[in-house]
Structures are given as structure tokens and as C-alpha cells.
C-alpha positions as CSV (number, residue, x, y, z in Angstrom):
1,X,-27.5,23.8,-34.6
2,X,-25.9,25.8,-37.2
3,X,-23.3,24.5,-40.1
4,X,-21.5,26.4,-41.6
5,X,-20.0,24.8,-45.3
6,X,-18.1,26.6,-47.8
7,X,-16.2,23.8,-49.8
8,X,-18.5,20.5,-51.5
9,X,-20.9,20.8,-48.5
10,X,-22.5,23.2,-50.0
11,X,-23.9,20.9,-52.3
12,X,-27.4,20.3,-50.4
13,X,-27.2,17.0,-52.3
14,X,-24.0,15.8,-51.1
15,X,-24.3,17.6,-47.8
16,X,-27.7,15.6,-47.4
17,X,-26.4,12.2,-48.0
18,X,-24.1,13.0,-44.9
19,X,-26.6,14.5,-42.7
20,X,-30.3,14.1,-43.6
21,X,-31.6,16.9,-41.7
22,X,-29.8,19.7,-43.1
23,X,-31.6,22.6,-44.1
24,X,-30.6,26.0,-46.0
25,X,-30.5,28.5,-43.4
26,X,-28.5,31.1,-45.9
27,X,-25.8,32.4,-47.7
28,X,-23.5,33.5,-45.8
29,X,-19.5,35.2,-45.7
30,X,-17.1,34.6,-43.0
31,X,-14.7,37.4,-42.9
32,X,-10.7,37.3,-42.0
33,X,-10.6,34.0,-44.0
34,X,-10.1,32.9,-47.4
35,X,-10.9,29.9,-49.9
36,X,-7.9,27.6,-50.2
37,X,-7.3,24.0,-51.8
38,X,-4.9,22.9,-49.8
39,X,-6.2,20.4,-47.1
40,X,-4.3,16.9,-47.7
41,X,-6.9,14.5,-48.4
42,X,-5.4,11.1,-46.4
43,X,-8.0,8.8,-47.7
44,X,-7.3,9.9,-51.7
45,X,-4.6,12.3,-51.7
46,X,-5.8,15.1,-53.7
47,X,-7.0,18.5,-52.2
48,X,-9.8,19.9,-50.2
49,X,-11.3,23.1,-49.5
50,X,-9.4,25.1,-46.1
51,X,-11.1,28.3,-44.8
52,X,-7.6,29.7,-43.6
53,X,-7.8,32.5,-41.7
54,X,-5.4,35.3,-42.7
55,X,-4.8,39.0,-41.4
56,X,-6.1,40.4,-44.8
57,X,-9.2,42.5,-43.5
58,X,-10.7,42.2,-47.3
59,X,-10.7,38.4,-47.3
60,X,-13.8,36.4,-46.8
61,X,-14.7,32.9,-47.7
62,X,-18.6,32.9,-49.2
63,X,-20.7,29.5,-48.2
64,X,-24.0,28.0,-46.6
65,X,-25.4,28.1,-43.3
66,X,-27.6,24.9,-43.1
67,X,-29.4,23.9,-39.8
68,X,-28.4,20.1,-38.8
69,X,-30.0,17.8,-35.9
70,X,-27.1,17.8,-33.6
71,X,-27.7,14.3,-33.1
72,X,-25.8,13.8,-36.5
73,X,-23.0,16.1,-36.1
74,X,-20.8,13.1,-35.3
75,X,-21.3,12.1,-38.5
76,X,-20.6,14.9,-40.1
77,X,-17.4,14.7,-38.1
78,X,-16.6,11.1,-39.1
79,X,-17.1,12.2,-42.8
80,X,-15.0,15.2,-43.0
81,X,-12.4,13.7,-41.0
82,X,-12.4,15.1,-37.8
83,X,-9.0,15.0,-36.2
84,X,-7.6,13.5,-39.1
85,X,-7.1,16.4,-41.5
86,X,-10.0,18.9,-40.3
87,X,-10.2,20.3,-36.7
88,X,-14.2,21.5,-35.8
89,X,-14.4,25.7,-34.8
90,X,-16.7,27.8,-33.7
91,X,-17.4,31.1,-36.6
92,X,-19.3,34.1,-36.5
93,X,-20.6,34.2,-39.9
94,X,-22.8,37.0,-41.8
95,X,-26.2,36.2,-43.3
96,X,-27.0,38.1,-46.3
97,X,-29.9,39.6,-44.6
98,X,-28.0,41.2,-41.9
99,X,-27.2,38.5,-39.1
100,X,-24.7,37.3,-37.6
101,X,-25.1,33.6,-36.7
102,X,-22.6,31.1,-34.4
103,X,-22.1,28.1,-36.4
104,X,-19.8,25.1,-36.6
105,X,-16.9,24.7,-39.5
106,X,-14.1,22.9,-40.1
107,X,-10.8,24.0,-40.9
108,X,-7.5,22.3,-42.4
109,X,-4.5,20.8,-40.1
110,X,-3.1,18.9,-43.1
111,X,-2.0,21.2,-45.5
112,X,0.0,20.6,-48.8
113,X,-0.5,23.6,-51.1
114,X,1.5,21.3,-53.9
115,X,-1.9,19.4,-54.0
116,X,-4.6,19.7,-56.8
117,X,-8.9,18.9,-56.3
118,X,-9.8,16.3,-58.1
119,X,-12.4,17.5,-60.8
120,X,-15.0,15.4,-59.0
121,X,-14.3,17.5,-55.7
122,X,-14.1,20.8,-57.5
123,X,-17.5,19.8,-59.2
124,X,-19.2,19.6,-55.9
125,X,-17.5,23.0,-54.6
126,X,-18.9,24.4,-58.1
127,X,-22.3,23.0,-58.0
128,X,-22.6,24.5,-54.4
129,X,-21.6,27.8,-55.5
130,X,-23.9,28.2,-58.1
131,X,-27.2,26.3,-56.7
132,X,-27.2,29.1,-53.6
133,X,-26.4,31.9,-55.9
134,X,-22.9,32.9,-54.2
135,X,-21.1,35.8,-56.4
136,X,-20.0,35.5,-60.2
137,X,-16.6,36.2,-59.3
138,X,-16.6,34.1,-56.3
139,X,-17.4,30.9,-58.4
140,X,-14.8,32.4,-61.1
141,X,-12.5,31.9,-58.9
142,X,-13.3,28.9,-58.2
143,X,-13.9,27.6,-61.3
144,X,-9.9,28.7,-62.1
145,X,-8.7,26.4,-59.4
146,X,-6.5,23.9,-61.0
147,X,-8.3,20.3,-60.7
148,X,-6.8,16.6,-61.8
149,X,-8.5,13.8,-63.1
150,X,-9.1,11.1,-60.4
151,X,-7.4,7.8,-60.9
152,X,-9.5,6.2,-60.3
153,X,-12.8,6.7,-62.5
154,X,-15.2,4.6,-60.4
155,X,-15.0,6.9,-57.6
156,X,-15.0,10.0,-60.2
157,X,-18.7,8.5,-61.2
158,X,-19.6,7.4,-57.4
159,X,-19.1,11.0,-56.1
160,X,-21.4,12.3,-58.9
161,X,-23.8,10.1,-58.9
162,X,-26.0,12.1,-56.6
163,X,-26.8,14.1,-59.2
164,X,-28.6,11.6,-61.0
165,X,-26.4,11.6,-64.0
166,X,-25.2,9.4,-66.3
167,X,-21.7,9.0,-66.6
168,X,-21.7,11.1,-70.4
169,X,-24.0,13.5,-68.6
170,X,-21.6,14.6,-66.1
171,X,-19.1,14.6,-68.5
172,X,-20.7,17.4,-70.3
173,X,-22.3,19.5,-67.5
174,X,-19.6,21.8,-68.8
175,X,-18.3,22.1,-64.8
176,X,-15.7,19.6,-65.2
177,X,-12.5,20.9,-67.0
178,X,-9.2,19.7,-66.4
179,X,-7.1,22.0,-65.4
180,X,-4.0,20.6,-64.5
């Protein structure tokens, strides 16, 4: 089955640690939508990524199909919250080599656009972005989204961790800029 991720489930690493089968299938851009950091985070209260649909014809959000076992789609439900703050849709998304693939997403039903990523968050989003090779100004953009500093540090070095840093490593990856 096909998954489509365009926030910190890009990350293969962090998407992997969720569901161990996932595979790259492609880049990919689902039109009629567009990138927001608005989805209210219950369990931490900060942001998360939203592909909001909107009327604009010229608005796309840019992500990652990855091929999952269906078998552990529930648990990519229980991580992303489903029917807390994300709702599971069906998408027509196109492949950089010409396709059009059905996939799964997720899309926001909490929204608080007063919110702000922590930089942890916004470092996975990042990390996505650049390891598939989406668009210089699409990770621009990205990279300009206001972030926070996470309270609490623990889980700020928990969430990276996956990248087999140490703490003063991620520090200086050069991703992780406050600002907010």
C-alpha cells in the first residue's frame, strides 16, 4: 500500500522506526493543497505539519511516497494520532516520473495557526526535505517556518537520536535555528 508523507515522515529514519517496512517509492506533489504548521499537537502542544487543501490551483504540497505492509498501517495510525488530531484520506498524488499513484495521508482536524514546530519537529520535516532531494525553494520555505525550543530537552534529544548524533552534534547540524 502506498503512503504518502509530506511533514517528519519523510524522514525514512523516523518514518522507519514507526513502520519497518517502508520503502521509497518517490517524490512526489499533491496538487490543490499546501504545507501548513498548524495541526495542534495534544500530546506536546506545539505544531505539526497539515496538507490543507485550498482552492489555489498553483498550490501543492511536495513529499514521499513510501510503500508500507498494510499490516502496520494501524500503527502508523496510532502514531500520528488518528482521530485525535489527524483524520486518514485517500490522495491522488504525482510521481516525478509521470504517475499518478492512490495513496494514504493524513490531514489536520486540530488546527491552531497561533502554534509554532518545535525545532526538533521542524528538523525532521527538514531532514526529509533534503535526503529525497525535494526543491531548493520548497525546503526554503520550510526552513523559514518559525520553530520554538522544546521545553523539555530530553525529548528535543530523544526525537533526534535516530540520527545517531550526539547531543553537540545535532546542535550544530546547522538545521536547527530558533526562530521564534
Amino acid at each position: 500500500m502506498f503512503y504518502f508523507a509530506y511533514g517528519s515522515n519523510m524522514s525514512t529514519p523516523r518514518l522507519r522506526a514507526r513502520v519497518p517496512s517502508a520503502t521509497v517509492h518517490g517524490r512526489a506533489r499533491l496538487p490543490g493543497h499546501a504545507l501548513r504548521f498548524h495541526k495542534s499537537s495534544e500530546a506536546d502542544g506545539s505544531a505539526k505539519c497539515d496538507a490543507c487543501e485550498t482552492a489555489a490551483a498553483a498550490d501543492e504540497v511536495r513529499g514521499v511516497v513510501f510503500r508500507i505492509d498494510p499490516a502496520e498501517r494501524e500503527s502508523l495510525d496510532r502514531a500520528e494520532g488518528l482521530g485525535v488530531g489527524y483524520e486518514r484520506k485517500r490522495v491522488a498524488v504525482h510521481l516525478e516520473a509521470g504517475d499518478t499513484v492512490e495513496a494514504f495521508t493524513y490531514y489536520a482536524v486540530r488546527i491552531d495557526p497561533d502554534l509554532q514546530p518545535y525545532l526538533w519537529y521542524k528538523e525532521h520535516v527538514l531532514r526529509g526535505a533534503m535526503e529525497h532531494g525535494l526543491p531548493g525553494p520548497y525546503i526554503a520555505a520550510i526552513r523559514a517556518v518559525p520553530a520554538r525550543d522544546d521545553p523539555w530537552r530530553e525529548r528535543h534529544r530523544r526525537e533526534l537520536a535516530i540520527y545517531g548524533e550526539t547531543p553537540g552534534q545535532q546542535d550544530r547540524v546547522g538545521l536547527l535555528e530558533s526562530s521564534g
